[in-house]
N, C-alpha and C positions, 0 to 999 in steps of 0.2 A: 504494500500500500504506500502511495507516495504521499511523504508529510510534508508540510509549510510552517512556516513559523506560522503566518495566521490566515486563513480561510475567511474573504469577505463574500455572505451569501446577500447579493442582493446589487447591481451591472448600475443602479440610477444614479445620482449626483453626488448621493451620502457614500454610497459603495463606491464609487469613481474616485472621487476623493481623498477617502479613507485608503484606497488603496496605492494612489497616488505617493501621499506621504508617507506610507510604509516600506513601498518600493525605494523609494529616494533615501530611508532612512538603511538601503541594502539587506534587507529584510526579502524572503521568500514569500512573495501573495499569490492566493490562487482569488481570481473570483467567479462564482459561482450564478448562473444569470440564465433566465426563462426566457427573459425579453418579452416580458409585458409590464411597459412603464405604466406608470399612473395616467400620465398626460400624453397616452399615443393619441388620441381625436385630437388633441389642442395644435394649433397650427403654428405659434411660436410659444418661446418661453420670453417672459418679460420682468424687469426689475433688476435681471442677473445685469450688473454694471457692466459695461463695452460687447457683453451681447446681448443686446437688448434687440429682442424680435428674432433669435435666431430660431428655426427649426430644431424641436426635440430630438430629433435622432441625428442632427446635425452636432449638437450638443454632446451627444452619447457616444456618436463616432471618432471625436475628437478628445473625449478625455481616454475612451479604449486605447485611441494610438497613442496616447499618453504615456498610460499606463504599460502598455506594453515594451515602451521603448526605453521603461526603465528596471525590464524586467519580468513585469507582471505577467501570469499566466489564467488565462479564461477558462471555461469551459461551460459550455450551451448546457442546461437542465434545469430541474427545481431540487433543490435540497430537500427531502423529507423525513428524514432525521439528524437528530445529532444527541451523542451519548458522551459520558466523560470517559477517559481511559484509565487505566490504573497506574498507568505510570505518569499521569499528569497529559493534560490538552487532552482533546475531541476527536471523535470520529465522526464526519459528513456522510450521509448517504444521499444518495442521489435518486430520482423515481426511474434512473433504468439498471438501477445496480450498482452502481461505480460503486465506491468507496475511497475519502482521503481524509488523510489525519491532518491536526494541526492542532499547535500549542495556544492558542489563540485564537476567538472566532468574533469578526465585527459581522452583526445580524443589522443588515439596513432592506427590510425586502418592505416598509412603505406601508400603505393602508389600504384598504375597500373603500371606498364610496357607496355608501348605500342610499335607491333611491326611491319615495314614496311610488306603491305599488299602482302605477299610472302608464296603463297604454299608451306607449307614445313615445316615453320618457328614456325609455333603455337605449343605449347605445349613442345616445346625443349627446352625453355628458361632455363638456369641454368644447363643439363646436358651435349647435345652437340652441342647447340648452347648455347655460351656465350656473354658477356656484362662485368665484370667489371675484368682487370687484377689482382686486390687485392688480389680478391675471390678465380681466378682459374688460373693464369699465373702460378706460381711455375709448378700446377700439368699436365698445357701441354706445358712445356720449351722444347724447340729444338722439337719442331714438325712445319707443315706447317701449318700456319694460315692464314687465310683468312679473310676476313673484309668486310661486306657489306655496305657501306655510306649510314648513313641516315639523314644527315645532312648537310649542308656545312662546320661544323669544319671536312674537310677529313684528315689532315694531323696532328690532336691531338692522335684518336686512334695508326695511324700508326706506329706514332713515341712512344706511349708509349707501345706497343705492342712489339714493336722491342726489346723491355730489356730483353724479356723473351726467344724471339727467332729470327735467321739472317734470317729465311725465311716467310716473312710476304707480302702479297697480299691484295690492296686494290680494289675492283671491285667498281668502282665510283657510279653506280645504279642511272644516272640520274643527280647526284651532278656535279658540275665544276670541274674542274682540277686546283688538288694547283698550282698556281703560285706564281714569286716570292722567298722571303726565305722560305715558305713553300715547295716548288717544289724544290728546291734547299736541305735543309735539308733532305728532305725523298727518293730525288735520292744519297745522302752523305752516309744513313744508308743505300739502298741495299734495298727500298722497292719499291714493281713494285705494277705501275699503271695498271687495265684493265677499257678503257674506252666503258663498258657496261650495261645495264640493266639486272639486275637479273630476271627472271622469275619464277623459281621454285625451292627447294631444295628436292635431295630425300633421303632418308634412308642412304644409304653409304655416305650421305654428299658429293654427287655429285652436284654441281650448275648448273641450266641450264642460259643459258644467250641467249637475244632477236637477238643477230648476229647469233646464231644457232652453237655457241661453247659452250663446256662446262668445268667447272674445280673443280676439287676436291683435298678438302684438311680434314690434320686430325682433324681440329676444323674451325667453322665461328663463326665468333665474329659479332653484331650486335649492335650497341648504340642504346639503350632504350629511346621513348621521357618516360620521368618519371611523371606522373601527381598525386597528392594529391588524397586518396580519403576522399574528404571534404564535401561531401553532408550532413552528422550528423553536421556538424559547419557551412556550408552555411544557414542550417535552421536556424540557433544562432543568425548567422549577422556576423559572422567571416571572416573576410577575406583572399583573395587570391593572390598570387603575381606569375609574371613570374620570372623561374630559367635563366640567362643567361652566357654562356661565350662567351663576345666581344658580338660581336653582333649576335649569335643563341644561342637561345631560346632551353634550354633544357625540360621545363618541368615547372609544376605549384606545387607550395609548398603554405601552410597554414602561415600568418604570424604571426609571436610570437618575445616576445622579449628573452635577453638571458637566462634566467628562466621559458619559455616554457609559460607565460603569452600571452593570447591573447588578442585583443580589448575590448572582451566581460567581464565582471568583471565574476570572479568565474569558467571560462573555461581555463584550460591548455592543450597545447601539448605536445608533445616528440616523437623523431625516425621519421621515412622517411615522417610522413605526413609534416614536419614543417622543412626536411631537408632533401634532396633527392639523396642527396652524402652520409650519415650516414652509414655505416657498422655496423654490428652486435652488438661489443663493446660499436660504439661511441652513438646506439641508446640506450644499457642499462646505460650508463651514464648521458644520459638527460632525461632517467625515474627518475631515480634516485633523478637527479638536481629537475626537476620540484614534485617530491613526497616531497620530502622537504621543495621546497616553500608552498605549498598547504599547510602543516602540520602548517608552518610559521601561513600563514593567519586566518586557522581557531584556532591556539592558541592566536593570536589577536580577533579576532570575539567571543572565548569563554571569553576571560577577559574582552573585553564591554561590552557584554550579565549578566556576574556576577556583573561587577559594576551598570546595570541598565542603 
């Protein structure tokens, strides 16, 4: 079985990164990659400074030859296990059988987007159905936005939607009605309530709704529950935490502390599995962060090892 120092399971900006800095710090990296990012529909990435507006897999293609040119080694699969060994680090299995070891394993394999169970909705995520203003506010400012509620924070999207454009529609889908300074605020900005259940969306981004109205705009926005996928560090002992703002519940993230360390000695994170707000940037800078620590421990682990 072939070992690395550390096995990064997860090819996106966190794992790009992470493995970046590991390579460079002459460190053996395998990473380990399915190749299904988060943001394959999304047609640029935005905010990442001097690439702003590049192409996702333009972005992915050029930190792999990065990566490779200082060493790093890939390999195409999903990782679905990983055990500890007895002699200290991990064994990876792979879903077609491989098997590799490493003393060190950074888990950055990202999150689910889960989306309210609406014909229509699947497969849009990221091109014209959206989720996060950062992404894609600039590129649909001063158009009609729409907003389907999937939560009871109804009057967080609303209002932060409003920055991009005056004509913003929130279709409650079931959710209560903000009251209070919530109701107050988002009637202040000039954002209409439709108090309906979505049924279905079609092609032209037309909404059906369960009163037997319908209404169309030039983009629906949809808040994403965000969930980890943590099943490779569930097998660990790793643990899980719910995301919340106030009191709803967005989503479940992996817990680590702020160097991407987990509960488990020898397992780190990095990007959306362990941070579920993280944008493109901020995930390759906690590759980064936690490729460093990693590099940290096993330069302590190598000077024990030599003294005996």
């Amino acid at each position: 079985m072939e070992t690395f120092d550390v096995i990064v399971v997860g090819g996106g900006p966190a794992g790009l990164a992470g493995a970046l800095t590991l390579a460079r710090a002459r460190r053996s990296v395998l990473v380990v990659d399915n190749g299904t990012p988060r943001n394959a529909a999304a047609g640029h990435v935005h905010n990442f400074l001097t690439r702003d507006g590049t192409p996702p897999a333009e972005l992915l293609a050029a930190g792999r030859a990065e990566v490779t040119g200082y060493g790093g080694a890939f390999v195409t699969g999903t990782a679905t296990g990983a055990k500890p060994t007895a002699g200290g680090g991990f064994t990876v299995t792979l879903d077609d059988g491989r098997t590799f070891g490493a003393r060190r394993l950074l888990v950055t394999t990202g999150l689910a987007d889960e989306l309210p169970d609406i014909p229509g909705l699947a497969g849009r995520l990221g091109s014209d159905v959206l989720h996060c203003p950062y992404c894609h506010g600039w590129e649909v400012r001063d158009q009609a936005i729409g907003i389907i509620a999937a939560n009871p924070a109804v009057a967080h999207p609303g209002l932060l939607w409003r920055q991009w454009s005056a004509d913003v529609t929130i279709v409650l889908n079931g959710q209560p009605a903000p009251t209070g300074d919530d109701a107050k605020l988002l009637a202040a900005r000039g954002v209409t309530l439709v108090d309906d259940r979505a049924t279905a969306l079609d092609e032209d981004r037309t909404l059906h709704l369960a009163g037997g109205d319908t209404l169309t705009r030039d983009v629906w926005v949809v808040p994403t529950r965000m969930t980890a996928r943590s099943e490779l560090l569930t097998d660990l002992g790793v643990e899980t935490e719910p995301v919340r703002m106030g009191d709803v519940e967005l989503g479940v993230a992996v817990k680590a502390d702020a160097t991407g360390a987990t509960s488990v000695p020898g397992v780190w994170v990095a990007g959306n599995v362990t941070d579920v707000r993280a944008q493109v940037i901020v995930s390759a800078a906690a590759g980064l962060n936690a490729g460093a620590m990693i590099n940290a421990d096993l330069v302590m682990d190598d000077a024990h090892r030599a003294a005996g």
